[in-house]
C-alpha positions as CSV (number, residue, x, y, z in Angstrom):
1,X,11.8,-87.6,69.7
2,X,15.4,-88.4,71.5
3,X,16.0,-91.9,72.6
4,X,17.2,-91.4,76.1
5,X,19.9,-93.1,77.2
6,X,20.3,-91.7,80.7
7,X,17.6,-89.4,82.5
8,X,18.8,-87.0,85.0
9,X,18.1,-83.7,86.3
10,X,20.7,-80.7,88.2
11,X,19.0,-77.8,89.4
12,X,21.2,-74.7,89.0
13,X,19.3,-72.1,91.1
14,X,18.3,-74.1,94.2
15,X,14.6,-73.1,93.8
16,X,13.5,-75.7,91.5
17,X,10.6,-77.6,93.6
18,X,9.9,-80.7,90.8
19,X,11.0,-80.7,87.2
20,X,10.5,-82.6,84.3
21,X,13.2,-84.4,82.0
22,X,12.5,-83.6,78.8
23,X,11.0,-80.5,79.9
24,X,9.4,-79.6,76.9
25,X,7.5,-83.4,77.1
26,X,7.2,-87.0,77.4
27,X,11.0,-88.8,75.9
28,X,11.5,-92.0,75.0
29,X,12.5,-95.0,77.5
30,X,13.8,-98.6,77.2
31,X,15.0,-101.1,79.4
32,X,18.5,-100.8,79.9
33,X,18.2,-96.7,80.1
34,X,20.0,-95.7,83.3
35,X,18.0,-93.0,85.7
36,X,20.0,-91.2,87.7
37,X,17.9,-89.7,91.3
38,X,20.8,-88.0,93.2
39,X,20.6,-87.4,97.3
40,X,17.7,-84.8,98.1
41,X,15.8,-85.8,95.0
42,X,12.9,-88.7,94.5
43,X,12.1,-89.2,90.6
44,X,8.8,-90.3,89.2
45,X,7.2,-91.7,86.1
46,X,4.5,-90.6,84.6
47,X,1.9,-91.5,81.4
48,X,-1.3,-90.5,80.5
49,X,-1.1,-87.4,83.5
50,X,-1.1,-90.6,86.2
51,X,1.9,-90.5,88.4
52,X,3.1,-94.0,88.7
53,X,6.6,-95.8,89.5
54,X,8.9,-93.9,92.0
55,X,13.0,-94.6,92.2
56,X,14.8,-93.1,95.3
57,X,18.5,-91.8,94.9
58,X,20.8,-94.1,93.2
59,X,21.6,-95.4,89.7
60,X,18.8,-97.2,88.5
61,X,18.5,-99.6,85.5
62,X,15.5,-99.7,84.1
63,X,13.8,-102.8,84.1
64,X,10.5,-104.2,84.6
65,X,11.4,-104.9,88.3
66,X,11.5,-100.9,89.2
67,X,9.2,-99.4,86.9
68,X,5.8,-102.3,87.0
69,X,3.6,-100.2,87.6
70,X,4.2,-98.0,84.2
71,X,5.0,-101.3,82.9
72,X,1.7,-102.9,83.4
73,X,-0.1,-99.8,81.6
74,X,1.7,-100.2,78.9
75,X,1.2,-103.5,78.7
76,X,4.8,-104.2,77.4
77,X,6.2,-108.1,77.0
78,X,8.8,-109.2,79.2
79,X,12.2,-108.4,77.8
80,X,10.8,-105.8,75.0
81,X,13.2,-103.9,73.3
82,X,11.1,-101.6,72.3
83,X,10.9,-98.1,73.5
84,X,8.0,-96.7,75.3
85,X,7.1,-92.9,76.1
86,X,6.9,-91.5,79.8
87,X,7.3,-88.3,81.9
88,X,9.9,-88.3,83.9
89,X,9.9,-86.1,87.3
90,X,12.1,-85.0,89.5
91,X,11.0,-83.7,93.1
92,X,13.5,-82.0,95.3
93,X,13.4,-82.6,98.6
94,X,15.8,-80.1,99.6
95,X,14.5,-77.1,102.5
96,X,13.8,-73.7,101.2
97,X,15.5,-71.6,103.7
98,X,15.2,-67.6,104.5
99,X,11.9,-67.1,102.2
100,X,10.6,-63.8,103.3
101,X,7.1,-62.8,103.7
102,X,5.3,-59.3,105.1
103,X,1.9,-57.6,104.8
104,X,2.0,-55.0,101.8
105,X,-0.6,-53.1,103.6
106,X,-1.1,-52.4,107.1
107,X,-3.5,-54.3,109.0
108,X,-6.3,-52.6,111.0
109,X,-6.3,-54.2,114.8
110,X,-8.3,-53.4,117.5
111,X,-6.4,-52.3,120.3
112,X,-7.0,-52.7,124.0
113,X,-5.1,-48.9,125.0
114,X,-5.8,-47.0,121.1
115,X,-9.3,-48.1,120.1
116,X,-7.3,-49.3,116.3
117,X,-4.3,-49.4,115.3
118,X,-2.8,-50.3,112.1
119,X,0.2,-52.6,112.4
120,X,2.8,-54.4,109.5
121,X,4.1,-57.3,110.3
122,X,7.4,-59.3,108.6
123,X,9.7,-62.5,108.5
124,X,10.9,-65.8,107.0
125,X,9.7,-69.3,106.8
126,X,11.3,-72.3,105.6
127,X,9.5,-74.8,103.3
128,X,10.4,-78.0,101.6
129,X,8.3,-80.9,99.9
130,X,6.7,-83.4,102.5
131,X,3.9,-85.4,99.8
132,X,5.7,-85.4,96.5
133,X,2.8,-87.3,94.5
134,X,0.4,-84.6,96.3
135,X,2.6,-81.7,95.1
136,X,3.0,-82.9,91.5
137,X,-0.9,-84.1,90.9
138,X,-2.5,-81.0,92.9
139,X,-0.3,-78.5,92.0
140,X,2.8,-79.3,89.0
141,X,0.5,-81.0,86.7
142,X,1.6,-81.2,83.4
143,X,4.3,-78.2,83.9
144,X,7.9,-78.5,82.7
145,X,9.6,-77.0,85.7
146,X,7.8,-75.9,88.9
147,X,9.6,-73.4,91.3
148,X,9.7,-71.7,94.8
149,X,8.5,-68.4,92.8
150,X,5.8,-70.1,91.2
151,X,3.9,-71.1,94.5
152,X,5.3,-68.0,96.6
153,X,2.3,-65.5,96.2
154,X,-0.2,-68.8,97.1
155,X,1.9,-69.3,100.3
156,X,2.0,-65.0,100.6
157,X,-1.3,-64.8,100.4
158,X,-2.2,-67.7,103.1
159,X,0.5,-66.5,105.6
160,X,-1.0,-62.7,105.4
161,X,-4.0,-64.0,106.1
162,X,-3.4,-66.4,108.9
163,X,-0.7,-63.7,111.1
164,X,-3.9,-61.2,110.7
165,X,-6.1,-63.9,112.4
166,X,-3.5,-65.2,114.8
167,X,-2.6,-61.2,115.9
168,X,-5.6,-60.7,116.4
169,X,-7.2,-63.0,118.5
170,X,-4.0,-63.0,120.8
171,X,-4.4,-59.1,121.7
172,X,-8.2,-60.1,121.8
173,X,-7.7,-63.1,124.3
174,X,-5.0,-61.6,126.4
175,X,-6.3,-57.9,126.6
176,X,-2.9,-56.5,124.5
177,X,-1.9,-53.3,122.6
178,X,0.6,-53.4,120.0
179,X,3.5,-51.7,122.0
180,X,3.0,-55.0,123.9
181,X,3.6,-57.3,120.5
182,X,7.1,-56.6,120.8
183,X,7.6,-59.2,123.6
184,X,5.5,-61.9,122.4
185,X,6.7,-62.6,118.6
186,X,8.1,-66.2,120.2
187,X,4.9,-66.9,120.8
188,X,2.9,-65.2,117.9
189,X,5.3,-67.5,115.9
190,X,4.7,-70.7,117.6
191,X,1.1,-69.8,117.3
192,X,1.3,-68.7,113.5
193,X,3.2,-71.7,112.7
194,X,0.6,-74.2,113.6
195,X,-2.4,-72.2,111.7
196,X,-0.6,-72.5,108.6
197,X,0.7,-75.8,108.1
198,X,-3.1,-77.4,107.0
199,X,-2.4,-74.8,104.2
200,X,0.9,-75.6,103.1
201,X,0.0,-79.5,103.4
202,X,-2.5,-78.9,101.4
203,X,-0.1,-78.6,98.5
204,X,2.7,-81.3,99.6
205,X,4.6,-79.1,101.1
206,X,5.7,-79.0,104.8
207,X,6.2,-75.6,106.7
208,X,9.0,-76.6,109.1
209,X,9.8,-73.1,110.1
210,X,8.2,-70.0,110.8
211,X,8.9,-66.5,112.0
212,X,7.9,-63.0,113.2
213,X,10.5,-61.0,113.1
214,X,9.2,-57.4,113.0
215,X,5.8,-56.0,113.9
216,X,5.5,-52.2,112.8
217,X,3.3,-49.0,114.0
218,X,2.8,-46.4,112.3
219,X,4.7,-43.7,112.4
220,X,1.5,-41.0,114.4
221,X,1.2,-43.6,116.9
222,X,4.6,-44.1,117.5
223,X,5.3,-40.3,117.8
224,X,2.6,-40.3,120.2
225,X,4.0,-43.1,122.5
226,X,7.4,-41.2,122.9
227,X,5.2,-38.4,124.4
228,X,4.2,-40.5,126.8
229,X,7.4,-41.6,127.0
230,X,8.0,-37.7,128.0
231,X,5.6,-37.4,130.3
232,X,6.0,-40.4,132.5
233,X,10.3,-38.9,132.2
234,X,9.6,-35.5,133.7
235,X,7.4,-36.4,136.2
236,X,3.7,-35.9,134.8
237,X,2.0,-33.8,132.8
238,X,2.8,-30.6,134.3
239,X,6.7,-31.6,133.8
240,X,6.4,-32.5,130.9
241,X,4.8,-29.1,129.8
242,X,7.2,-27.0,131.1
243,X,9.9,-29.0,129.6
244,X,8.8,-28.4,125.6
245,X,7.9,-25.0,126.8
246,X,12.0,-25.2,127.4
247,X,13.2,-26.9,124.8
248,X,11.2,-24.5,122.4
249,X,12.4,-20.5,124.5
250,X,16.1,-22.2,124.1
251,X,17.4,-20.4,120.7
252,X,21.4,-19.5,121.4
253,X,23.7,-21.1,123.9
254,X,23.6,-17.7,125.9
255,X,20.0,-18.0,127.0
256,X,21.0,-21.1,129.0
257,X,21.0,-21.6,132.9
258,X,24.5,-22.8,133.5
259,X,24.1,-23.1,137.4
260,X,20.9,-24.6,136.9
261,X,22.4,-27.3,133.9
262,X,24.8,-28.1,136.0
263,X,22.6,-29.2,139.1
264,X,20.4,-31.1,136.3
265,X,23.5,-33.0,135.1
266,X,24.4,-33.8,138.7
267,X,21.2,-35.2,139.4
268,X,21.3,-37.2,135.9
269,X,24.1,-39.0,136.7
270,X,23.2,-40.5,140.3
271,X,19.3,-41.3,138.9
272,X,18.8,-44.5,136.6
273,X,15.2,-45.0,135.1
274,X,14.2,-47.8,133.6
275,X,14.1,-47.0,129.7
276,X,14.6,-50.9,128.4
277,X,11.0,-51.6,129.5
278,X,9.0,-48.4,129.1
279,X,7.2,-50.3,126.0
280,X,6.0,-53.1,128.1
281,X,4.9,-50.7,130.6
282,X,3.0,-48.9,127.9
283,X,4.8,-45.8,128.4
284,X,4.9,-45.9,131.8
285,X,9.0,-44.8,133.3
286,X,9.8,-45.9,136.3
287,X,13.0,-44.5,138.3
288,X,15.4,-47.5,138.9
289,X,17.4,-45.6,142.1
């Protein structure tokens, strides 16, 4: 087993969450060994799978005066020169940034204007350690290197279920269908946010963002929202009709009205309807002059 002289750790990929130095097991200390704990990173030492002495970032010496704890378990004399085994662990503290999350499967919701609908639902969430001694007892234990991957599908797995919940007692409460979700993810987000952080705390780690950024229908649904769409533009039903019955008997450029095109594209460019909010009118087109 290496002596070693200086202990430090340097994460190349940025999604190392708590590593420890030797990974492969406990090394050997002394006093006069020099631990280096850089910005953004907390060390710890470790024996006997108890997490004991912590140094914050700086060059540390060690000596009996910032490592007592370990110290006193191993019942060492004052001024040994003797080296002593420990675990040495590095926590990042770093944030996690642009972590994506969505539901593999879509989601059956009931809906207040389609009886059920079946929505997806994606977006980010930042995360970064908040209780490093909960994070390495509860959930590094005795691992060499712990990463972002490593605890990703837990944190997947928590945030599906939560957005399902949080969905769908919002449309529940508030009397929504999903064409109206498209307006509230602000909200939804806010709302998400706060369901999830118990579960994330519960592992030392602290969700300080959260987003919805996309909430998918399916495809049926949404082709039968632009025929409402269609029917509120041509004036009803009846309009609406007579205008696939058009679109349909139109099969060469000779078959086509030019008088009566003409009037329609006269009349299109003095009338303005109100397309940008025909979702949150459910369909619904009104004529803006």
């Amino acid at each position: 087993m290496a002596l070693l002289d200086l202990v430090e750790y340097l994460d190349p990929t940025g999604n190392v969450l708590a590593a420890r130095v030797p990974p492969d097991g406990s090394g050997e200390l002394r006093f006069g060994s020099q631990c280096v704990v850089r910005e953004g990173q907390l060390a710890f030492f470790a024996r006997d799978g108890r997490f004991l002495d912590m140094l914050i970032p700086g060059r540390h010496t060690l000596t009996s005066a910032n490592i007592p704890l370990l110290i006193e378990l191993l019942k060492l004399p004052f001024g040994s020169k003797s080296p002593f085994r420990a675990d040495v662990y590095y926590v990042n503290l770093q944030q996690h940034t642009d972590l994506k999350w969505g539901t593999p499967q879509p989601i059956p919701m009931r809906d207040s204007q389609f009886g059920i609908a079946r929505i997806r639902a994606f977006g980010t969430y930042i995360i970064q350690v908040a209780e490093p001694r909960k994070l390495l007892t509860s959930v590094v234990g005795t691992r060499g290197r712990f990463t972002v991957l490593d605890v990703e599908e837990q944190l997947r797995s928590s945030i599906i279920a939560r957005v399902a919940d949080v969905i769908a007692e919002w449309m529940r409460e508030r009397k929504l269908s999903v064409v109206d979700l498209a307006t509230e993810y602000d909200e939804l987000s806010e709302a998400a946010h706060a369901a999830l952080k118990p579960d994330f705390a519960g592992l030392g780690l602290e969700l300080t963002r959260f987003y919805i950024n996309t909430i998918t229908i399916p495809e049926e649904l949404e082709h039968r929202l632009d025929q409402v769409g269609g029917v509120a533009a041509m004036g009803g039903l009846d309009g609406y009709t007579r205008f696939k019955a058009a679109e349909a008997r139109y099969t060469d450029a000779a078959q086509v009205d030019v008088e009566a095109l003409r009037r329609w594209l006269g009349k299109a460019r003095d009338i303005q309807w109100d397309y940008k909010n025909i979702v949150k009118r459910k369909g619904r087109l009104e004529r803006l002059k």
